[in-house]
N, C-alpha and C positions, 0 to 999 in steps of 0.2 A: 322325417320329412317324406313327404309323399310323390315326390317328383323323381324320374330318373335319366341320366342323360350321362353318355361316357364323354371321355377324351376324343377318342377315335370319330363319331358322332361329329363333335363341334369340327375337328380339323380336316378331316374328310367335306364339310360344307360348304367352308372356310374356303380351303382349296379349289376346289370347284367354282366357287364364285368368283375367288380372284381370278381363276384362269380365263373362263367366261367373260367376267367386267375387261376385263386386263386388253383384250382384243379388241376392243372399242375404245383402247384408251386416249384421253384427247391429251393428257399435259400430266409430266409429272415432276415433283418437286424432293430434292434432292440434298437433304443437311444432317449435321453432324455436332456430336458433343463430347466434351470431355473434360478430366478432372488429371491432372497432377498435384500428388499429395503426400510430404512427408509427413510423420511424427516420431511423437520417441516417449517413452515414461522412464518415472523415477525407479521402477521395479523389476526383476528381471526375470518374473512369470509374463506372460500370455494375459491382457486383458482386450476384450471382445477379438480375440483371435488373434491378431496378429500384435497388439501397441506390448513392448520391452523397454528393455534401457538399451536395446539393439539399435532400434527404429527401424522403421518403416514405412516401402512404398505402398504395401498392401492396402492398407485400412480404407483409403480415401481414393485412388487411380481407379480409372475406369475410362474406356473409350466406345463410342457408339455412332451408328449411321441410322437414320428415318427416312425412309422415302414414303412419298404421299401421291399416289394415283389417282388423278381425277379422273371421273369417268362420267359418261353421257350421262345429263339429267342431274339427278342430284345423290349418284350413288359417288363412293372413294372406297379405295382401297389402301389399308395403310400396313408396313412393314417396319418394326424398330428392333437394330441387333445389336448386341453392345459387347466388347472383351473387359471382363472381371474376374475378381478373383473368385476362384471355383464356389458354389455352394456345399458341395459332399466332398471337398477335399480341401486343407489347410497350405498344402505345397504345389500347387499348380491354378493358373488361368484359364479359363475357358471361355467359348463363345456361345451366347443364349441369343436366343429370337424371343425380346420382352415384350414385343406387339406384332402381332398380326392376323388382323381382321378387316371386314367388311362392312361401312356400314350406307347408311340410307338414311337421308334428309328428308321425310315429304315436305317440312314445309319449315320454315323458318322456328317454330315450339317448338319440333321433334326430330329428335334422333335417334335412331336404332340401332345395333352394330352387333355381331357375328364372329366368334372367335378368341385368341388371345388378347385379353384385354389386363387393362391395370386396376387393379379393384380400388374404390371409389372409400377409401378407409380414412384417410387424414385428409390435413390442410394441403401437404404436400407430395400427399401419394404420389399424383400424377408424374409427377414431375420431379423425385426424391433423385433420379438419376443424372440432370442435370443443375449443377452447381451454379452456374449462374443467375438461374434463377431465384435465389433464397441467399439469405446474407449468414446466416450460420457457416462456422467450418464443414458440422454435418450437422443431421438432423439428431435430437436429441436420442441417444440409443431406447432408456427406457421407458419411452413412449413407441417410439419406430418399428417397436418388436413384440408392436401386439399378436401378428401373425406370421409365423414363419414363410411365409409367402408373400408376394407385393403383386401377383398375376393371377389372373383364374382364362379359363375356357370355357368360354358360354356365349352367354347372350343378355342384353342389356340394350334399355330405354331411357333416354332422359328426355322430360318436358322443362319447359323455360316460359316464363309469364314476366310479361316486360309491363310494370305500370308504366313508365316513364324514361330519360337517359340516367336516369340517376338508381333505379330500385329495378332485381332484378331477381327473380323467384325462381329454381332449380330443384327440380324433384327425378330424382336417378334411382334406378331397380336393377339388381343383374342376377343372373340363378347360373349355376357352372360345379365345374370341377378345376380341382389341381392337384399334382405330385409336386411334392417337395422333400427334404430333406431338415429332421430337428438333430441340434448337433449337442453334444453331452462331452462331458470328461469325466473321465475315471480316475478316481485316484490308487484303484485296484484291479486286479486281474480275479476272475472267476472260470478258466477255460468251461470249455471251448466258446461261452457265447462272448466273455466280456476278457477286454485287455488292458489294461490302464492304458491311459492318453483319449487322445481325442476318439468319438465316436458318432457316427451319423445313423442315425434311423429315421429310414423314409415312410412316408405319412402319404395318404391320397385323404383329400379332404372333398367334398360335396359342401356345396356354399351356394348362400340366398342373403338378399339384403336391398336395405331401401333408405336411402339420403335424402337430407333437404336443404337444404342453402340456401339462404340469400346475401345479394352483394348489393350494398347501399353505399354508395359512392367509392371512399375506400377503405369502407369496412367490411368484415365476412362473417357469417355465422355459419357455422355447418353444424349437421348433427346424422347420424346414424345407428343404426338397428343391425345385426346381421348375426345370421346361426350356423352351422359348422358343425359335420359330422365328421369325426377326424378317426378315420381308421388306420391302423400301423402296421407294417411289415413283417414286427417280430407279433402279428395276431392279437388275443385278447388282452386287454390289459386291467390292473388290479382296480378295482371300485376302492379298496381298502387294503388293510397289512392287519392280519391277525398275531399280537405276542401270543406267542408260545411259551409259558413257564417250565423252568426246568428245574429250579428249585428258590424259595424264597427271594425273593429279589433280586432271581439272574432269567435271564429267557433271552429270548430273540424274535425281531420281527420276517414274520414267515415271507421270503419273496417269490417262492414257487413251489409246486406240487412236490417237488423231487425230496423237500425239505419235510421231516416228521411235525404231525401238527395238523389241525384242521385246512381245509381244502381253502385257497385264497379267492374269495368273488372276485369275480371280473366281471369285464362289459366287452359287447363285439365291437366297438366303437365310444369314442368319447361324444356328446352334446356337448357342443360350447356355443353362449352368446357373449355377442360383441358391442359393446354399448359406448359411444363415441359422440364428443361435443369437441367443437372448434370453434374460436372466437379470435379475429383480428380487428384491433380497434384504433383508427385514428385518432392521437391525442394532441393538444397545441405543442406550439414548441419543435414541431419536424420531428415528434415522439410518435411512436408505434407500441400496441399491447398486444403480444400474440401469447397466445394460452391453450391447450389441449387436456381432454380428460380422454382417459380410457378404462373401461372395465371388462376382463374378460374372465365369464364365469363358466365354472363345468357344472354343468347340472348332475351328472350322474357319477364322477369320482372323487376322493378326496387326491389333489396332488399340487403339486409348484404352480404350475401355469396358468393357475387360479388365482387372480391380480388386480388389483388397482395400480392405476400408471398414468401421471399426469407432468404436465414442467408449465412456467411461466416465463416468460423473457418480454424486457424491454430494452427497444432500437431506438437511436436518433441518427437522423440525418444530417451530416455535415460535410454539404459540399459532395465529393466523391466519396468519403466517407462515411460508414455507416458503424460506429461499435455499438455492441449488446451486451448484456448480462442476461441469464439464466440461470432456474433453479430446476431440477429435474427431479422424480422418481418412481419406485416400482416396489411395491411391495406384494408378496401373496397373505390370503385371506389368512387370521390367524391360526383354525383347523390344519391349512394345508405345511403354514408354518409352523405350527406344533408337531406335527406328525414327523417333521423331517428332523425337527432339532431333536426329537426324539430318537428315531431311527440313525441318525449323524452318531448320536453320544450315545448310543449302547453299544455295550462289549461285557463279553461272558470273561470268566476267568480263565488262566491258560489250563486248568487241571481238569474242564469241561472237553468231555470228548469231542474231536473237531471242532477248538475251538479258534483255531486260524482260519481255518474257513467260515466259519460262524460270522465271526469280527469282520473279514474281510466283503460275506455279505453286507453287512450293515450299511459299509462304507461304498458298496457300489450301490444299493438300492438307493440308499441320501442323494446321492450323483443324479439317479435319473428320476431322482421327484423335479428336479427341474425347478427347485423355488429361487423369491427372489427378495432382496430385502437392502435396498442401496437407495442413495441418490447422490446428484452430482449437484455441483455451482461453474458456470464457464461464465467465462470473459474474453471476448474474441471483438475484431473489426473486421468487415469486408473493404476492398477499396477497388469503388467502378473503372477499371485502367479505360474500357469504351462503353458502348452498350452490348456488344457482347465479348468482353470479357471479366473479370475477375480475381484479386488476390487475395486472400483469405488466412488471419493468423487465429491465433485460438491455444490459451489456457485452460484446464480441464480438472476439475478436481473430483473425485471419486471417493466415498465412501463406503464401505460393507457393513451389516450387522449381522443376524444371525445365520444368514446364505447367502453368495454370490456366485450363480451359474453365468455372472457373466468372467468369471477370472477363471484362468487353469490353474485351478491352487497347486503348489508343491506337493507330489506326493503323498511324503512325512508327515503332514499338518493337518493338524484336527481344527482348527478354528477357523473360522469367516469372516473374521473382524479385520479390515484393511483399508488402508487409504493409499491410493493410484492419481499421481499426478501427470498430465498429458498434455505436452507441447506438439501445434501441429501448423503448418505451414502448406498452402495448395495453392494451385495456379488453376484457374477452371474456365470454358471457351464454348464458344457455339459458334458453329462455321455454316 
């Protein structure tokens, strides 16, 4: 991509502006959201981080404040901060600023805006932080997790073309950056870089992208385009895994230079696009069709995060009531799953020189392909207690095939194949 623009850049602008706007400011508006949320599973590994047969409050709790600064004319300055469970750490909470920017009205089409923003990716990007909003327990995981991210820093335009009250035409653009953190488990130690258990490697990614929407009464269509330079902390990484033969059908896949063997290509950075359809559909009967597709492709390596990931769910309304069903999943491309079930299930004999550390390669480089190969079926109901609140229950059924980077699998276990049942119970509010 030919564009170049840091962090420091956007919030350094950011700041400045709101401090500026801020001084003129004529009214400003002051609210709040949050989530209380238990669950628990039938299993007593780690599935997407925190659900056991333990339970927990992690998965779903989150509390947050927005405040909205009007300012003379048609500028606002907006701030959202929220306490959640950490993203680069499994045992601690932390506080994020998930909005804050500046933007600019000229005219009733257009809006412009400056800063931390929340990137325009799903039906419920925007708004995936407050529970009230959406009658799901949560949002379907694998779709949710097209991008390790849900915020960029930049800068973004949306136009609006109103035929009529009823037909409503949205076209949104934003160019930015982000840090973030992609989280892996190890089922092995490799010192000094790798330790079994959980593992964070942060990502700074460069991001471009262009949506279209329209809302026709109370239906929606969305659709989006967006690319992604994703560069990583631990530097270059492998385009590919060259075997190394060592003798008739024993070798190993080579994961770094240190290793004898041809030299491993790499790339300074991953290419990835992001290709995204939304559709919510009013049906008779107080039925609702909401449906998501995602495809996220790496143009220049073969590895996990190379996916298709789509769910379907239908709601009725009754009364305060609303139950659903959904079907959800995430598979990677079959390359990137072949490569892993490969590198997963190779192991040299023990009479091969280093051959625990060999083996125990295998088993951490499978770890950080990162594939995926699940889906779920939920059955859940929300219940409106007012207009702004909600209770929300949720059955959850989970199956694995030949990967699941979303489970800490046991150490010991060579296999992927599982089924994870997940009971969950939240109370969710906007004040």
């Amino acid at each position: 991509m030919s564009y170049s623009i840091t962090q420091t850049q956007i919030l350094c602008a950011t700041a400045l502006s709101v401090f500026i706007l801020t001084e003129v400011a004529a009214e400003m508006q002051l609210s709040g959201f949050a989530t209380l949320g238990a669950a628990v599973s039938d299993q007593n590994f780690n599935y997407q981080r925190y659900l056991n047969d333990s339970g927990t409050f992690n998965r779903d709790s989150l509390i947050g404040v927005q405040l909205e600064n009007k300012i003379i004319g048609n500028w606002n300055a907006t701030l959202q901060a929220k306490a959640a469970p950490s993203t680069h750490d499994d045992n601690a909470w932390e506080p994020t600023l998930s909005w804050a920017f500046v933007s600019w009205r000229p005219n009733d089409d257009w809006l412009l805006r400056i800063g931390k923003l929340r990137l325009p990716l799903l039906r419920y990007s925007a708004n995936s932080d407050v529970g009230v909003t959406f009658d799901f327990m949560r949002l379907p995981t694998e779709m949710y997790s097209l991008l390790p991210s849900v915020d960029v820093k930049g800068f973004s335009f949306t136009k609006t073309w109103s035929n009529n009250a009823e037909r409503e035409w949205m076209l949104e653009s934003y160019i930015g950056v982000t840090h973030t953190d992609w989280r892996y488990f190890l089922r092995e130690s490799i010192p000094p870089d790798f330790t079994k258990g959980a593992l964070y490697i942060g990502v700074n990614m460069k991001l471009i992208g262009l949506t279209a929407s329209l809302h026709s009464g109370n239906n929606l269509w969305h659709i989006g385009l967006h690319r992604a330079e994703v560069y990583s902390d631990y530097g270059a990484l492998p385009r590919n895994l060259p075997f190394v033969s060592i003798a008739p059908g024993i070798g190993y896949f080579k994961i770094n230079d240190a290793m004898p063997g041809p030299a491993v290509p790499t790339v300074d950075y991953l290419i990835v696009d992001v290709f995204t359809f939304s559709a919510e559909i009013e049906l008779p009967n107080a039925f609702r069709l909401i449906g998501e597709y995602g495809r996220r492709r790496i143009n220049n390596a073969t590895m996990g995060p190379d996916t298709s990931a789509a769910y379907l769910s239908v709601l009725k309304q009754v009364g305060r009531w609303t139950p659903y069903v959904y079907w959800s999943g995430v598979r990677s491309i079959s390359s990137a799953l072949g490569l892993y079930t490969a590198v997963n299930q190779n192991r040299v004999p023990d009479f091969i020189p280093d051959a625990a550390f060999i083996n125990a390669s295998q088993r951490v480089e499978a770890d950080l392909q990162g594939a995926f190969d699940q889906y779920s079926v939920a059955i859940g109901t929300s219940y409106q207690l007012s207009p702004t609140s909600k209770i929300k229950a949720e059955w959850l059924h989970t199956r694995t095939g030949s990967a699941a980077s979303f489970i800490d699998a046991p150490f010991a276990e060579e296999g992927s194949e599982r089924q994870v049942n997940v009971f969950s119970l939240s109370y969710s509010v906007v004040f």
